[in-house]
C-alpha positions in Angstrom: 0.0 0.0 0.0 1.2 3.3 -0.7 2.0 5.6 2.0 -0.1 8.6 2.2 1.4 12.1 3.3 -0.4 15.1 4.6 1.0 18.7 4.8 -1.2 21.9 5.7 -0.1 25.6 6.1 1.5 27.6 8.9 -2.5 28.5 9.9 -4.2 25.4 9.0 -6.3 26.9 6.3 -4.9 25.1 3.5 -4.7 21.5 3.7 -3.0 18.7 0.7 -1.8 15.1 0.4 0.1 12.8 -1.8 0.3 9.4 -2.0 3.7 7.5 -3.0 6.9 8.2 -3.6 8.2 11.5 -5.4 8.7 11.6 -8.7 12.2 14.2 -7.8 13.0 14.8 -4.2 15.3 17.9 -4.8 17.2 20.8 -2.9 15.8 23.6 -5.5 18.9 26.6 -5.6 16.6 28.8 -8.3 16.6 31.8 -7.7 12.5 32.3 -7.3 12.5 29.4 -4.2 15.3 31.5 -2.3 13.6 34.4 -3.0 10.6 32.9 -1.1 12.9 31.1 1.5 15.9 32.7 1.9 17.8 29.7 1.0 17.4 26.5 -1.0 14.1 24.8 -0.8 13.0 21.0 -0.5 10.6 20.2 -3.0 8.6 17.0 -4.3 7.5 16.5 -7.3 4.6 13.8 -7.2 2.1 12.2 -9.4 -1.1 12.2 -6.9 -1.7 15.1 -5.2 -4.9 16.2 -4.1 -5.4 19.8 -1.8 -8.1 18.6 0.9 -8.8 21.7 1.4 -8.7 25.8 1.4 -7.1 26.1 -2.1 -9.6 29.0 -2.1 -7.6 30.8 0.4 -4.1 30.9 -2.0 -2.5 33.7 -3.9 -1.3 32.1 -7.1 1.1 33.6 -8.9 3.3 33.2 -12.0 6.3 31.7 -11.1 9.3 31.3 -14.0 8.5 29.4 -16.9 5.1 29.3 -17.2 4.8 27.4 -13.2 2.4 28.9 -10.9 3.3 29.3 -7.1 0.5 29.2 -4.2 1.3 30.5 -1.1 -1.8 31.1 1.6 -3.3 34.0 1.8 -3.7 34.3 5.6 -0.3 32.8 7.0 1.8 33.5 3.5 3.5 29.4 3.8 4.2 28.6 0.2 1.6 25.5 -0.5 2.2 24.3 -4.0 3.6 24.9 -7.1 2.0 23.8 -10.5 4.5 23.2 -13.5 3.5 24.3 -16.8 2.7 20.5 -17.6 0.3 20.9 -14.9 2.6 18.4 -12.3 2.4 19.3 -9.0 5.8 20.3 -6.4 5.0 20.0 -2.5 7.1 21.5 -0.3 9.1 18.3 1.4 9.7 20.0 4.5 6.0 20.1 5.6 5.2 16.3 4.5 5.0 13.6 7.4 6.9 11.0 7.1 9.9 12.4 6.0 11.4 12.5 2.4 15.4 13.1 1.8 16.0 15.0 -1.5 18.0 13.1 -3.4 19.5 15.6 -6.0 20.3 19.1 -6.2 18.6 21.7 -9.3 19.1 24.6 -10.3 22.9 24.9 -8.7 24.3 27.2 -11.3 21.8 30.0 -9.6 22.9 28.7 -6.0 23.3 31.7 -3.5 26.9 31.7 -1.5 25.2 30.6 2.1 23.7 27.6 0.1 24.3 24.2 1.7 25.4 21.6 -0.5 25.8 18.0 -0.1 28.7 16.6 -2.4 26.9 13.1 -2.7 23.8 14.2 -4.2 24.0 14.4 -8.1 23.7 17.9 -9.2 22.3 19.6 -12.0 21.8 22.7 -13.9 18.3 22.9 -14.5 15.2 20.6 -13.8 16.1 17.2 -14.6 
């Protein structure tokens, strides 16, 4: 059986799940995540995900490349992001259990205080 993960915002309003194993587990070093962040983000890409509830209460915004970020409108926790293929990216830090990335993207924008871990493959761009 596949294991099921649920993540909600900072204020509860928004709540998702996905079920199974990411498609990419990734450290993202782009440039729009540590602009949200501060610092590289964890992110999950996955094949079923399904927002439970309050994706009423999101901003969406374009992102870069035709993605869309949604962030809560009440607590401002980044929620989801939707890639122009319509895929969905969780953030991996909010999912229970936990997920280790496995790669890092995006590492030719990677800011200076970026954390990198040598064994993780590495790429330029999404994979």
């Amino acid at each position: 059986m596949s294991t099921v993960r649920k993540y909600q915002c900072m204020c509860g309003s928004f709540e998702a799940q996905v079920t199974g194993e990411p498609v990419l587990a990734c450290w993202c070093h782009c440039k729009t995540c540590r602009k949200q962040t501060g610092a590289a983000m964890q992110l999950g890409v996955f094949q079923n995900f399904e927002v439970l509830k309050g994706d009423d209460q999101l901003i969406k915004y374009a992102s870069t490349s035709g993605a869309f970020r949604n962030s809560c409108q009440n607590c401002g926790s980044f929620c989801y992001k939707v890639l122009p293929d319509g895929v969905k990216v969780a953030p991996l830090g909010a999912l229970e259990p936990k997920i280790k990335p496995t790669c890092h993207i995006f590492v030719k924008d990677k800011g200076s205080q970026d954390v990198m871990f040598p064994e993780l493959p590495q790429h330029d761009a999404f994979p």
